[in-house]
C-alpha positions in Angstrom: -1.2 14.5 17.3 2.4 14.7 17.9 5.4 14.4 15.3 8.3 12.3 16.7 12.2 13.1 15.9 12.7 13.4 12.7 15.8 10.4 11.3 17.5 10.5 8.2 17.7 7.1 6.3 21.1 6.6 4.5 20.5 4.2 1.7 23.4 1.8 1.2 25.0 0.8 -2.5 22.9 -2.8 -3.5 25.4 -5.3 -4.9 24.7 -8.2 -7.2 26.8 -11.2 -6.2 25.6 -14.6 -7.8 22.1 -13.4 -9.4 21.4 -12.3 -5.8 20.4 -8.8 -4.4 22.5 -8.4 -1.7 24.2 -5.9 0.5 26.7 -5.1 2.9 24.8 -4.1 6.2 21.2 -3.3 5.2 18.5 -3.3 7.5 15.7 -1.2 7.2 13.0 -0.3 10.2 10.1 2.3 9.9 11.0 4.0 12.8 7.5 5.9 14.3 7.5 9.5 13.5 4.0 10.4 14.3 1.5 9.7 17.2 -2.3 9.4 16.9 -4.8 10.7 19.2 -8.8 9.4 18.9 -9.5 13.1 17.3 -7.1 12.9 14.1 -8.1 12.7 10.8 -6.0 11.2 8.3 -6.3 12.3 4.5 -4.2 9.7 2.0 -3.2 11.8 -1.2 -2.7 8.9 -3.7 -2.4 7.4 -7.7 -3.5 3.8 -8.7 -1.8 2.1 -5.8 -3.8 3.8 -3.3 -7.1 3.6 -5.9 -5.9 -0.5 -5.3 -5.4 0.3 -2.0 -9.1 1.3 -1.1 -10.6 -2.6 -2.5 -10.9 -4.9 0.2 -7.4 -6.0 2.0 -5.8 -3.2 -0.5 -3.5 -1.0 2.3 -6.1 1.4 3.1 -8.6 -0.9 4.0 -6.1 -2.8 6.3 -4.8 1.0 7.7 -8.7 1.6 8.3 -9.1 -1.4 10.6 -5.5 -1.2 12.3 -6.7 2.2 13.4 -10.4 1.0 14.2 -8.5 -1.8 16.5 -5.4 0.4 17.7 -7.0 4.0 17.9 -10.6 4.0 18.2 -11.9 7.4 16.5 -9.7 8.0 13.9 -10.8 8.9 10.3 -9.0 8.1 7.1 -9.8 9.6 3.8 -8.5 9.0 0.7 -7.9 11.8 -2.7 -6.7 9.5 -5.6 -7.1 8.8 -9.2 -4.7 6.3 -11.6 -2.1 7.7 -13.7 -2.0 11.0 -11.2 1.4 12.6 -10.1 2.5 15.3 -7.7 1.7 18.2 -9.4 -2.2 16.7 -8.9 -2.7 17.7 -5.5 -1.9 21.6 -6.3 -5.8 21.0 -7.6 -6.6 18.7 -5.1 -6.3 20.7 -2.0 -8.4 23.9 -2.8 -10.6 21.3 -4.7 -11.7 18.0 -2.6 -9.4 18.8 0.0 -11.8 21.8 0.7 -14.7 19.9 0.8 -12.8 16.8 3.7 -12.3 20.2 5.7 -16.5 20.5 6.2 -16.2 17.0 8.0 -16.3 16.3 11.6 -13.8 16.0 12.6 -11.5 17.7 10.1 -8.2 16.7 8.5 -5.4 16.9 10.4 -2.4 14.7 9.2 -1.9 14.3 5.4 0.3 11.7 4.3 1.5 12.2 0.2 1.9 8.9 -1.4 2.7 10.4 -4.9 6.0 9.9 -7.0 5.8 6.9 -9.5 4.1 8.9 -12.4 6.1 11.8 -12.0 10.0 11.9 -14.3 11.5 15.2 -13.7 12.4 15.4 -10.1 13.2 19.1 -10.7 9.1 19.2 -11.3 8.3 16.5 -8.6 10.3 18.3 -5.9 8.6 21.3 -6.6 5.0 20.2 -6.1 5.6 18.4 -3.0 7.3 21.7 -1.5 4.0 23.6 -2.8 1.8 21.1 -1.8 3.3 20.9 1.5 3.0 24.6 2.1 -0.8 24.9 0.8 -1.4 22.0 3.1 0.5 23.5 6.2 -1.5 27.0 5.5 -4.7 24.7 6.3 -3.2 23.4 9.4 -2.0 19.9 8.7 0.8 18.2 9.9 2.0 16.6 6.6 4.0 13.7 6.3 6.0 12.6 3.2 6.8 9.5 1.3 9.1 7.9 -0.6 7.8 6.2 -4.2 7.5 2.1 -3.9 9.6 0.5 -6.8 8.5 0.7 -10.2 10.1 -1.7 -12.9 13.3 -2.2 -11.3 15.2 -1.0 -7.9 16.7 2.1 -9.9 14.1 3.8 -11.6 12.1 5.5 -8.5 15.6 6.2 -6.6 15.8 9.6 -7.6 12.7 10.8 -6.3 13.3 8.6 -3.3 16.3 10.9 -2.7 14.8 14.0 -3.7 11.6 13.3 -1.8 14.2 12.4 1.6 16.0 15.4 1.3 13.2 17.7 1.1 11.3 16.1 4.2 15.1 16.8 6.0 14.6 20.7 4.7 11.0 21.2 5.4 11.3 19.3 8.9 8.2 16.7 7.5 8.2 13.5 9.0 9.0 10.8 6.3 7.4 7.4 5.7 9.8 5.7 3.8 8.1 3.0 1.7 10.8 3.5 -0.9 13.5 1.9 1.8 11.0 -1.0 3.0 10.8 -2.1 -0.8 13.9 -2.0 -1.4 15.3 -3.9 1.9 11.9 -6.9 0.7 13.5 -7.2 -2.6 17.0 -7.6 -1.3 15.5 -10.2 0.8 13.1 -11.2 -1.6 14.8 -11.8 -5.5 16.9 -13.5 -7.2 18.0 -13.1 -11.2 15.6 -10.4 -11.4 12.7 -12.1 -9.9 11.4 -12.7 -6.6 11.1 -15.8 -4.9 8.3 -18.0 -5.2 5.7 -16.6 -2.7 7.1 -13.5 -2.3 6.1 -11.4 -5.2 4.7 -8.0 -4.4 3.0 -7.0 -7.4 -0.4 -7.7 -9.3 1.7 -9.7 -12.0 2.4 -13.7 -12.4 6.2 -13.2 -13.8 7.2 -12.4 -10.3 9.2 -9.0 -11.0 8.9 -5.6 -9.7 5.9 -3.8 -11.4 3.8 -0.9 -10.9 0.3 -1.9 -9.4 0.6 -3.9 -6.2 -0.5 -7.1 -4.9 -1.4 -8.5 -1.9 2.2 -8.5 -0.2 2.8 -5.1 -1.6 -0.5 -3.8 0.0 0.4 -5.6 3.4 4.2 -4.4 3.0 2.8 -0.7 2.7 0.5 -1.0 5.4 3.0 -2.3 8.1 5.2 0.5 6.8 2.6 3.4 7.6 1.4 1.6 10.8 4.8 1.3 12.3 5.6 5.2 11.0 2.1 5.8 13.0 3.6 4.6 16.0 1.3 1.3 15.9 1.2 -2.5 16.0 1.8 -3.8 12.5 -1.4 -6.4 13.1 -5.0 -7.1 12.9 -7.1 -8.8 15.1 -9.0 -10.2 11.6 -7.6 -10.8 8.3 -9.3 -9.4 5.2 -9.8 -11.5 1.8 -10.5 -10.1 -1.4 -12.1 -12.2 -3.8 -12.1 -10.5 -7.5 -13.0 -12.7 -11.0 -10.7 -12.4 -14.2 -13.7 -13.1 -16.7 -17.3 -13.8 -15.7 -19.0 -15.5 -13.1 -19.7 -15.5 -9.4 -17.9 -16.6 -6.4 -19.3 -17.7 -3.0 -17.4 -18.0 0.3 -18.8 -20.7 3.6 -18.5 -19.5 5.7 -19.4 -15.8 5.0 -17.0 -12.9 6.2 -17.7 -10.8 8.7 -17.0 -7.3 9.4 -17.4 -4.0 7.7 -18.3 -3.1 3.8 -15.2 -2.9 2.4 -13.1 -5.0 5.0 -14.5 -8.0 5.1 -12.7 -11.1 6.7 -12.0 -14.0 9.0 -10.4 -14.5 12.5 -7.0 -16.4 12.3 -6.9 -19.6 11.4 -10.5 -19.7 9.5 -10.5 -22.5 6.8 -12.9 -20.7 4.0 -14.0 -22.9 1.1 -14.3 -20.5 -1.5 -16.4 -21.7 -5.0 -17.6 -20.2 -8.2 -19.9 -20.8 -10.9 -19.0 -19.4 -14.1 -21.2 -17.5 -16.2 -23.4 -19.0 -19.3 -20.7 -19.4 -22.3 -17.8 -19.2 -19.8 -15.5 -21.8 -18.5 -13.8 -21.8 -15.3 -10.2 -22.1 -15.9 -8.3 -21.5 -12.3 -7.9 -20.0 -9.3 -4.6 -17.9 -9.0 -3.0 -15.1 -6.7 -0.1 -13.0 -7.7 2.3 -14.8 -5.1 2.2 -17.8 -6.8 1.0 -19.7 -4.0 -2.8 -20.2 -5.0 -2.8 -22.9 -8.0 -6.0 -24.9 -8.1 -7.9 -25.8 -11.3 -11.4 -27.2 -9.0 -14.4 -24.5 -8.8 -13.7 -25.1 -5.1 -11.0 -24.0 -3.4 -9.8 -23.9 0.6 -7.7 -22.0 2.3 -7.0 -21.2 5.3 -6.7 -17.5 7.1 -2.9 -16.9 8.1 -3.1 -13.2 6.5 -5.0 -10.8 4.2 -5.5 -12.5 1.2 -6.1 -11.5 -2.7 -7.8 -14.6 -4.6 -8.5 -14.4 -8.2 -11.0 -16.8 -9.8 -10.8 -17.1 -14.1 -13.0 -18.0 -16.7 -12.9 -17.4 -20.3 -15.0 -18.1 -22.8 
């Protein structure tokens, strides 16, 4: 493994002009700061977007097959629980950390995707430079992030900052996911909400939110790849099928591919049906984008990405 230059990412002032986020000159690209050999094991220190992250086509799932694709070899791991901040992983690492370090091969990058649940940045800044010195004691190359957006594109800004000037001071390589969000919803909303088929959150009203949806787990996992030095792509995409309610759902043809990552090779037209449950009703299919809108028990689509498809029925 090999850390690239290290680049500082100036964040220019977002303007509203006409109910649109806009700005003068923004562009944001990942640029690579870290290089992968066959032997590296990657442990993802993470809250509720990374527990989302590990369901099928969640970003660590599509990270896991990028690297199975791009690097064959590498390992991920991933030390999460919802509602966790920064100062978690001061338990983590003599905890679970400990036990990753017994596997073969063991961890050697650690990428900290903590910072929505945390307020004080005083407190947040803190943790991360503790965590990043227990973690460098155990001989890890540590890479930092920057929070996604939470609620609106001002809340997580401070610890974006802080989290960009401590990488700077403790010479970490940054991934800055904080920077990608923001340059998609600059791209992406208008009047506070973002444009149909766009939304990156696991919410139907279209504005920024906490927990992530499909786009928000693809957005992520381009980010890392790219910061990885690697193609943005997959060879297959992965579809998660989930029911709000009761009931089964049954896909023809079947995925392929491993537990957890199941999918289909571009271009697959998948006709996807479900039976609800005794005293429930099917009531829709749905996903967060907007883009899925079908009231039939069956429903085709066809494979142009990873996918997140939500069946409901209620009583």
């Amino acid at each position: 493994m090999r850390p690239k230059a290290l680049l500082r990412h100036a964040m220019p002032a977002v303007l509203l002009l006409g109910g649109l986020i806009t700005t003068s000159a923004f562009a944001f690209e990942q640029p690579a700061v870290q290089q992968l050999t066959a032997k590296d094991h990657i442990v993802i220190f993470g809250d509720s977007t990374t527990v989302g992250g590990c369901r099928p086509a969640g970003y660590v799932q599509l990270l896991i097959q990028a690297l199975n694709e791009q690097v064959p070899g590498v390992k991920v791991s991933a030390i999460c629980k919802n509602s966790q901040k920064s100062g978690s992983m001061l338990g983590w690492i003599p905890g679970k950390f400990e036990e990753l370090r017994k596997a073969e091969p063991a961890p050697t990058i650690s990428i900290i995707v903590l910072g929505l649940n945390d307020g004080d940045v005083v407190a947040y800044t803190k943790n991360l430079r503790e965590a990043v010195g227990l973690l460098r004691e155990r001989k890890q190359t540590v890479i930092l992030t920057t929070p996604t957006l939470h609620a609106n594109l001002d809340k997580t800004k401070p610890r974006a900052e802080a989290a960009r000037a401590l990488a700077t001071e403790l010479k970490c390589p940054l991934i800055d996911l904080g920077a990608a969000y923001t340059d998609y919803a600059i791209k992406n909303m208008k009047d506070g909400k973002f444009l149909p088929g766009t939304g990156l959150y696991d919410n139907e009203e279209s504005v920024i939110g906490l927990h992530l949806g499909q786009l928000g787990n693809t957005l992520s996992a381009k980010t890392i790849l790219q910061a990885l030095s690697l193609k943005p792509e997959w060879k297959m995409y992965q579809i998660c099928l989930s029911v709000s309610g009761k009931g089964q759902i049954k896909a023809d043809p079947a995925s392929t591919g491993e537990k957890g990552r199941e999918g289909y090779a571009p271009g697959t037209k998948v006709t996807v049906t479900f039976t609800p449950d005794a005293d429930f009703k099917f009531t829709r299919w749905f996903n967060f984008e907007g883009t899925v809108k079908e009231t039939a028990e069956k429903l085709t689509v066809t494979m142009d990405r990873p996918m997140w498809i939500i069946a409901e029925s209620k009583p």
